[in-house]
Backbone as numpy.savetxt, mean C-alpha at the origin, in Angstrom:
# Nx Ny Nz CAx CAy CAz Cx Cy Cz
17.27 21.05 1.99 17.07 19.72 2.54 18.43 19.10 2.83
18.61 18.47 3.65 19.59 17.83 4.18 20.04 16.13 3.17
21.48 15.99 3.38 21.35 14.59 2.59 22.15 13.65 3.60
21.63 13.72 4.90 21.44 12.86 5.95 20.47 11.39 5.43
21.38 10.19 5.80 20.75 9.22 5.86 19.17 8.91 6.81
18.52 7.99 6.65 17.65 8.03 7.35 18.02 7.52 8.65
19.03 6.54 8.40 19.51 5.74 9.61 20.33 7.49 10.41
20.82 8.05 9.86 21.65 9.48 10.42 20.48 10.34 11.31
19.32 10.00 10.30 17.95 11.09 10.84 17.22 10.22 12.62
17.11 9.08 12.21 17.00 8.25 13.52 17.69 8.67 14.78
19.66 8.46 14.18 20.03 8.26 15.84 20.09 9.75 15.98
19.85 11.03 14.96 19.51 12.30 15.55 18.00 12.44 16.53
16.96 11.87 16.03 15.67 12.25 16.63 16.19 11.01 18.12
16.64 10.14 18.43 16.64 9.62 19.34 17.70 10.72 20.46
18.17 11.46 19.90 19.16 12.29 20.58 18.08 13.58 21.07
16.83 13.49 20.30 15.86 14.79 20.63 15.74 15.60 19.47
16.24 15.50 18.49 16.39 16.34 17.31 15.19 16.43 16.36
14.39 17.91 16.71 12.99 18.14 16.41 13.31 17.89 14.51
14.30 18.48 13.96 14.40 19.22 12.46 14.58 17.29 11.95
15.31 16.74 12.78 15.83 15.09 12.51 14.00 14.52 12.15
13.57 15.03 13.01 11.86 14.16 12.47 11.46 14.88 11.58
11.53 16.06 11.53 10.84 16.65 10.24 11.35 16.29 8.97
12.17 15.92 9.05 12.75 15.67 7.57 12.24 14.56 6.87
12.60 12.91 8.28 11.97 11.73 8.37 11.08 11.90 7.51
9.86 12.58 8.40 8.67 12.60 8.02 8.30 12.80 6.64
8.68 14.12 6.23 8.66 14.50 4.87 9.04 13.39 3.96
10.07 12.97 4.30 10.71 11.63 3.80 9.88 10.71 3.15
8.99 10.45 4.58 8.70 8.55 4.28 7.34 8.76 4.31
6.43 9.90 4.91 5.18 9.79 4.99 4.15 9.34 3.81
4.58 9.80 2.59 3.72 9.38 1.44 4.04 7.97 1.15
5.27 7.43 1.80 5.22 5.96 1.65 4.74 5.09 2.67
4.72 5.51 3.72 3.63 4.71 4.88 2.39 5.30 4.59
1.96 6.18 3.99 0.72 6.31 3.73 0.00 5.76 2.58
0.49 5.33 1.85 0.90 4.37 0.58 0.34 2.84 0.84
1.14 2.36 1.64 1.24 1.11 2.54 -0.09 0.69 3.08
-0.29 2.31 4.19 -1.24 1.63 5.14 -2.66 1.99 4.54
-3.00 2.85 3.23 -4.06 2.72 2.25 -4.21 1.66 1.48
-2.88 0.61 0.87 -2.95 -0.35 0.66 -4.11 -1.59 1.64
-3.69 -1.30 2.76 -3.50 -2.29 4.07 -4.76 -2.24 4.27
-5.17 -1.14 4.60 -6.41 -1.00 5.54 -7.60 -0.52 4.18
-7.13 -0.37 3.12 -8.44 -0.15 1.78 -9.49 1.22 1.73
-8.77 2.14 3.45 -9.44 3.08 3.56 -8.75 4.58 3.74
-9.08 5.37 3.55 -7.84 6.44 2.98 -8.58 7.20 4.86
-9.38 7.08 5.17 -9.04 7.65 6.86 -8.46 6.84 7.74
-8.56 5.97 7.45 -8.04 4.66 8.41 -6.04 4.74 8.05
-6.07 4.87 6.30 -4.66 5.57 6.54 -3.96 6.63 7.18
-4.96 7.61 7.18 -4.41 8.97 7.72 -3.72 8.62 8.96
-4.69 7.86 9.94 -4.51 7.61 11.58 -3.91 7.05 11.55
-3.30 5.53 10.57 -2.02 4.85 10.74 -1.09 5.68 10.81
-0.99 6.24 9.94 0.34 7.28 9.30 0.21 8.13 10.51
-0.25 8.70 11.26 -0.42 9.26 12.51 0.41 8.94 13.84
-0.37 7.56 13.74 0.45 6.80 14.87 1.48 6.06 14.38
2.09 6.24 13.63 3.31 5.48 12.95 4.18 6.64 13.53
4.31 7.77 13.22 5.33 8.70 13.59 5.19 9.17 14.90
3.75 9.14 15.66 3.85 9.33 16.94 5.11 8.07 17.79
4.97 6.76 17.05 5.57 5.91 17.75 7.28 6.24 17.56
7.01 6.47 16.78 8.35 6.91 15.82 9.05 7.99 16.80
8.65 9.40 17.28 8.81 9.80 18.04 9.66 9.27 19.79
8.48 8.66 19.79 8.47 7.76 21.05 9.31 6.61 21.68
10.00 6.05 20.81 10.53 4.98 20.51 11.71 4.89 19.24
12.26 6.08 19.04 13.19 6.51 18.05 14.19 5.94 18.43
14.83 4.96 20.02 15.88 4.96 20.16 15.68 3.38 20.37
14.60 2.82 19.64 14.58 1.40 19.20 14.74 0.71 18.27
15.08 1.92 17.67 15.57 1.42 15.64 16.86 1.20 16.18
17.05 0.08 15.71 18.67 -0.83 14.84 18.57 -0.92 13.68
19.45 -0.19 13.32 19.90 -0.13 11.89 20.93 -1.51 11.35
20.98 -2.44 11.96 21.58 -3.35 11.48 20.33 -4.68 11.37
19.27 -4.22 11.42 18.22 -4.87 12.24 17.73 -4.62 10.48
17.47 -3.70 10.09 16.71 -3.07 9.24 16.73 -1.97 8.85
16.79 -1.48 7.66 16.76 -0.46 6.59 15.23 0.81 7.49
15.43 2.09 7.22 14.36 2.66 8.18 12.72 2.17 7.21
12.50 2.28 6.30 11.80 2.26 5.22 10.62 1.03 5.93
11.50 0.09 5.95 11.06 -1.26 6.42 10.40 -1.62 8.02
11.51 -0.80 8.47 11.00 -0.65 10.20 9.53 0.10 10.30
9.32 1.28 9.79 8.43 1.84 9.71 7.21 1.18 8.93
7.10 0.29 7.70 6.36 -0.40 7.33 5.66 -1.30 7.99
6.61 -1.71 9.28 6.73 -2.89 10.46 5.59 -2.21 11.41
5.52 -1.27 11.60 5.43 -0.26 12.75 3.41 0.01 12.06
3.73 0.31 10.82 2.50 0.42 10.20 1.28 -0.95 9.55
1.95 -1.84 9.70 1.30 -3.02 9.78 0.64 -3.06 10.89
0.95 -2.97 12.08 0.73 -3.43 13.70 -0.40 -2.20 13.36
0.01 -1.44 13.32 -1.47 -0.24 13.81 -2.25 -0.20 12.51
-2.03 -0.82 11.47 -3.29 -1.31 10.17 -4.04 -2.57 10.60
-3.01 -3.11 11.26 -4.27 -4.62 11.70 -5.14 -4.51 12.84
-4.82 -2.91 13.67 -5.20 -2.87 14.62 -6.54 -2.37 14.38
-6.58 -0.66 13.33 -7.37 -0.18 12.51 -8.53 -1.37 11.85
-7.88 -2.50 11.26 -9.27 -2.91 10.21 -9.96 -3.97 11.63
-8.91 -4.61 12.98 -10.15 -5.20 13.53 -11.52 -4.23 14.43
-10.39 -2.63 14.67 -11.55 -2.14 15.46 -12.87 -1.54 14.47
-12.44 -1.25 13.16 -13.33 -0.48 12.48 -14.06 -1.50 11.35
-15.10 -1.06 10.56 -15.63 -1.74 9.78 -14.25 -0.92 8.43
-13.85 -1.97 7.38 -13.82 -1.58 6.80 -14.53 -0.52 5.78
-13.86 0.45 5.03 -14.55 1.43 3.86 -13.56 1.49 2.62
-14.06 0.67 1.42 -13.55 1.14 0.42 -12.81 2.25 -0.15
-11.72 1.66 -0.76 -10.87 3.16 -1.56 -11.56 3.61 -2.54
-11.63 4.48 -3.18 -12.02 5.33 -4.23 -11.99 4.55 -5.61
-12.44 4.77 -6.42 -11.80 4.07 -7.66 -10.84 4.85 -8.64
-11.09 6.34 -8.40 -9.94 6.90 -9.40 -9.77 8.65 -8.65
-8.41 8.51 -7.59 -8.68 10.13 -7.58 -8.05 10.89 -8.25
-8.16 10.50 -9.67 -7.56 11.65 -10.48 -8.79 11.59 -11.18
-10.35 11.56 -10.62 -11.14 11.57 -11.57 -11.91 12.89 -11.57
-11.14 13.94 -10.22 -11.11 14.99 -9.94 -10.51 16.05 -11.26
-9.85 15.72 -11.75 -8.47 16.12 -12.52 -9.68 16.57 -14.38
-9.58 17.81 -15.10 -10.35 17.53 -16.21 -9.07 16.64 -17.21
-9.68 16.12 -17.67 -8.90 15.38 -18.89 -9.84 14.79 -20.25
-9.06 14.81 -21.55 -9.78 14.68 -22.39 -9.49 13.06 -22.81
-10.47 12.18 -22.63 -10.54 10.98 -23.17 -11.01 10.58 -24.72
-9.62 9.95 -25.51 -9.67 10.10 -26.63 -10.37 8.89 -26.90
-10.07 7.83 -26.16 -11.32 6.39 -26.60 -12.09 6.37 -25.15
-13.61 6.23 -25.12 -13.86 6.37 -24.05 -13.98 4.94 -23.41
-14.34 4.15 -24.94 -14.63 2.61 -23.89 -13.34 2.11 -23.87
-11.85 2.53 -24.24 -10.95 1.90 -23.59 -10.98 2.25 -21.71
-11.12 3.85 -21.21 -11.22 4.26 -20.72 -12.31 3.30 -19.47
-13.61 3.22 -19.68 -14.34 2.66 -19.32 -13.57 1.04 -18.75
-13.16 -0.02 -19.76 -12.68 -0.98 -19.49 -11.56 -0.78 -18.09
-10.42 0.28 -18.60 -9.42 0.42 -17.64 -10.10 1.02 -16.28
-11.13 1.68 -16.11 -11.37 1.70 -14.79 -11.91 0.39 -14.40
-13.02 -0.23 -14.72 -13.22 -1.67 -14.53 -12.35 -2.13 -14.33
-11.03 -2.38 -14.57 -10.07 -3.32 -14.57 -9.64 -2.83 -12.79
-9.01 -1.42 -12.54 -9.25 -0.58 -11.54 -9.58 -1.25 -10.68
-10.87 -1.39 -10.66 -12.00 -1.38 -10.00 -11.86 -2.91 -9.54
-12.07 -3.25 -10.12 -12.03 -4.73 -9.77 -10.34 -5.36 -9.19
-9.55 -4.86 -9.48 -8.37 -5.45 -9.14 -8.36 -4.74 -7.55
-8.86 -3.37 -7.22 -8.54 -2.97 -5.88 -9.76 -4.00 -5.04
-11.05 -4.17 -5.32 -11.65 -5.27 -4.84 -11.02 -6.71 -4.75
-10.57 -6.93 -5.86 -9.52 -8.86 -5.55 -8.62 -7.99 -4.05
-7.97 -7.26 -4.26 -6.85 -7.03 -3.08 -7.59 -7.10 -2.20
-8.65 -6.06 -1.76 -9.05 -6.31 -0.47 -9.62 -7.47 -0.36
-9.93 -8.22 -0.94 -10.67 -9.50 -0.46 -9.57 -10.93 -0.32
-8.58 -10.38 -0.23 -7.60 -11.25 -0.46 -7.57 -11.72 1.31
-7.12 -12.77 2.03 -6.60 -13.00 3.38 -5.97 -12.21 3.40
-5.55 -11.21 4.69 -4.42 -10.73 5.16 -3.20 -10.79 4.71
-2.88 -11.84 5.33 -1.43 -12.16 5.16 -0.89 -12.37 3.83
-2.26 -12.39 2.79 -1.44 -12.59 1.49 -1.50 -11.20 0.82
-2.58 -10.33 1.34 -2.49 -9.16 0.26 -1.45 -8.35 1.37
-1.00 -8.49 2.39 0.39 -7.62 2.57 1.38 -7.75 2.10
1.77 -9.28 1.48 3.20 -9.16 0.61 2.68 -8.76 -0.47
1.63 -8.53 -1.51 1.46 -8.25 -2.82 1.74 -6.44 -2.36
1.50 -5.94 -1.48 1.65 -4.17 -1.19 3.13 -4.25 -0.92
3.61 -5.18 0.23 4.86 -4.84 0.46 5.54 -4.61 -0.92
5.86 -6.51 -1.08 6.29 -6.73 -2.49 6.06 -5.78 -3.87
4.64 -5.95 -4.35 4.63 -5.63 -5.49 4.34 -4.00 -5.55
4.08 -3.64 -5.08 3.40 -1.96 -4.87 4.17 -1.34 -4.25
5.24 -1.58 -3.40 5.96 -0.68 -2.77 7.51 -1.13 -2.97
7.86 -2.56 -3.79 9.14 -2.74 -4.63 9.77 -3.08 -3.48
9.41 -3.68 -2.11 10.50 -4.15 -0.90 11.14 -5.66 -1.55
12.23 -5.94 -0.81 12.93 -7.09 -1.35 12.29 -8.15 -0.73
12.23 -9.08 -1.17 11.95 -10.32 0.01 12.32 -10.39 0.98
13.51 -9.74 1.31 14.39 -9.89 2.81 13.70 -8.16 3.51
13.67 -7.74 2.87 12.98 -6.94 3.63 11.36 -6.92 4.13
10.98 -7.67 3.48 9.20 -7.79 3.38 9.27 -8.77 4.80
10.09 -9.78 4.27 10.36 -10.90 5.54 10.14 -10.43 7.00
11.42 -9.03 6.88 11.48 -8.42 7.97 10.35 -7.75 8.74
9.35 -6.78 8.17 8.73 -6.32 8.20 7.40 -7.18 8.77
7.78 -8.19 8.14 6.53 -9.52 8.63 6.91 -10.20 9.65
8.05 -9.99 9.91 8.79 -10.83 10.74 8.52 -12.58 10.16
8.78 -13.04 9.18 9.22 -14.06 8.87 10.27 -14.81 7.83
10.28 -15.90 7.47 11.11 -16.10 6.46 11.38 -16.35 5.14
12.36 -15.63 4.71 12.30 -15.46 2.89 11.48 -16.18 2.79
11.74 -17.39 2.38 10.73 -18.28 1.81 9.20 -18.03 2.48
8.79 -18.00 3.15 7.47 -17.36 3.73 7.03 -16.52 2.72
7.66 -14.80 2.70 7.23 -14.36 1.97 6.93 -14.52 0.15
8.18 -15.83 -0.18 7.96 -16.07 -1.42 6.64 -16.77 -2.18
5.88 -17.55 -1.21 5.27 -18.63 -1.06 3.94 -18.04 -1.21
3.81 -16.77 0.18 2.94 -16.56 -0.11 2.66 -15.45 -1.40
3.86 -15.11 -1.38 4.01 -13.59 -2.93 3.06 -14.31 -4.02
3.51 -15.73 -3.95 3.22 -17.30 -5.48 1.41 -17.41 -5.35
1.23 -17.51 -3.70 -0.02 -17.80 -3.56 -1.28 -16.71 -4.11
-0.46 -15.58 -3.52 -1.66 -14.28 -3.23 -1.53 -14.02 -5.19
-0.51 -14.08 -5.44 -0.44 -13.69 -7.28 -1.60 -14.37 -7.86
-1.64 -15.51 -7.93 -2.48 -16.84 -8.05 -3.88 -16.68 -7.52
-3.82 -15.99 -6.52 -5.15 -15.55 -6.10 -5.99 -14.98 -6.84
-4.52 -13.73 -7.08 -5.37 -12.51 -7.46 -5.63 -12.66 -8.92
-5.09 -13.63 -9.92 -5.36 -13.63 -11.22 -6.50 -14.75 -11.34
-7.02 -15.67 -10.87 -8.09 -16.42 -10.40 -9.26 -15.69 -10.49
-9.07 -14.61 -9.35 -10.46 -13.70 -8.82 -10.47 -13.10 -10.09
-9.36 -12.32 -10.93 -9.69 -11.30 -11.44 -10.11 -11.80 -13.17
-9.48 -13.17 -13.47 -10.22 -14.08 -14.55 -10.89 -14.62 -14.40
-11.84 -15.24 -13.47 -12.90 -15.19 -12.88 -14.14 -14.25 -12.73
-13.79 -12.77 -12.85 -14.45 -11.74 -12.80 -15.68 -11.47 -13.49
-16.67 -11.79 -13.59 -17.96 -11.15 -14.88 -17.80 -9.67 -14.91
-17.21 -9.25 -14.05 -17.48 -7.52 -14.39 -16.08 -6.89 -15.18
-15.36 -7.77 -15.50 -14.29 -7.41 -16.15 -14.24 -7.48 -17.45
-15.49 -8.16 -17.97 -15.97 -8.39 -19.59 -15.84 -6.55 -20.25
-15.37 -6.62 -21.18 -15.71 -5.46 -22.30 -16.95 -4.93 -22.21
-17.08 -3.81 -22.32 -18.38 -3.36 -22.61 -18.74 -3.65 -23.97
-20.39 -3.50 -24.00 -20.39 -3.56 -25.57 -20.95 -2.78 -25.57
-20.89 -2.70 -27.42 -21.51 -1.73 -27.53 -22.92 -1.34 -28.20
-23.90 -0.58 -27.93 -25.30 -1.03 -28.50 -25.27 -1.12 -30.26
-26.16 -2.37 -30.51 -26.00 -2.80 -31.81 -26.60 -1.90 -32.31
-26.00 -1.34 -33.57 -26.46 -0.77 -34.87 -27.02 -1.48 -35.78
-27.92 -0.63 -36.72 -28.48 -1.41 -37.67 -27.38 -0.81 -39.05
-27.08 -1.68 -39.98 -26.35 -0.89 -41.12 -26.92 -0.07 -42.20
-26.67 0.87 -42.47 -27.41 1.71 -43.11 -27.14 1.11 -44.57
-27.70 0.73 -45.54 -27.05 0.29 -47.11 -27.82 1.53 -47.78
């Protein structure tokens, strides 16, 4: 593997440089795919972002400014536009609740287990039900660790914008999710005591 910058991998693929995108790609794909599963709540609807994110990418390789923006961010930019495009043409479809539930594993408490998917479960429901504009800074921001100045970017607006709403959508999401009846403990069926 090469230890070419991404900004290095750019003004190569804008020069035509097939190996310059492959690398990109390898690069960043699990993180725009990341993003736009965040975004769009549907893991096909990600695939095709992530699709047309690098087709554009391709296409338009010699429109990145790197003084403009970090590549990470541009591409996040790039994957917003074709996630908002995705959830107005399609009906949304729910994410999964656990795909490591594929995976065997031995659960040593089961109703902790139980609770933590509930928790799961319900917190990926608050996100999607969140407005737009607020559950993209909680993915930018909180799930994918962008700075404010970069989230800004990506949104095209200003710090404070994204801070405001970071304050709002947080607030949201702990509302909905203490609010929740399905987030109660399980119980457990009463016993009688044996004396």
């Amino acid at each position: 593997m090469t230890d070419d910058t991404a900004e290095e991998l750019m003004a190569r693929m804008a020069e035509g440089d097939r190996e310059a995108f492959t690398l990109l790609y390898r690069r960043y794909r699990p993180d725009v795919y990341r993003f736009a599963a965040h975004y769009c709540g549907s893991l096909a609807q990600a695939e095709d972002v992530v699709q047309d994110v690098f087709v554009a990418v391709i296409q338009h390789a010699s429109r990145y400014r790197p003084e403009r923006s970090a590549v990470l961010p541009w591409l996040f930019g790039i994957a917003r536009n074709y996630a908002r495009r995705r959830r107005s043409e399609r009906p949304m479809l729910p994410l999964p609740v656990d795909d490591a539930a594929a995976v065997p594993s031995v659960e040593i408490d089961p109703l902790a287990g139980i609770t933590r998917d509930r928790q799961a479960v319900e917190l990926h429901r608050a996100l999607r039900e969140l407005p737009g504009r607020y559950r993209e800074v909680i993915v930018l921001c909180d799930l994918h660790d962008l700075t404010y100045l970069d989230a800004a970017g990506v949104l095209g607006c200003a710090v404070g914008t994204v801070r405001s709403r970071l304050h709002r959508a947080r607030a949201m999401l702990t509302h909905r999710l203490t609010d929740s009846p399905r987030l109660l403990s399980p119980r457990l069926p009463a016993t009688r005591a044996v004396l």
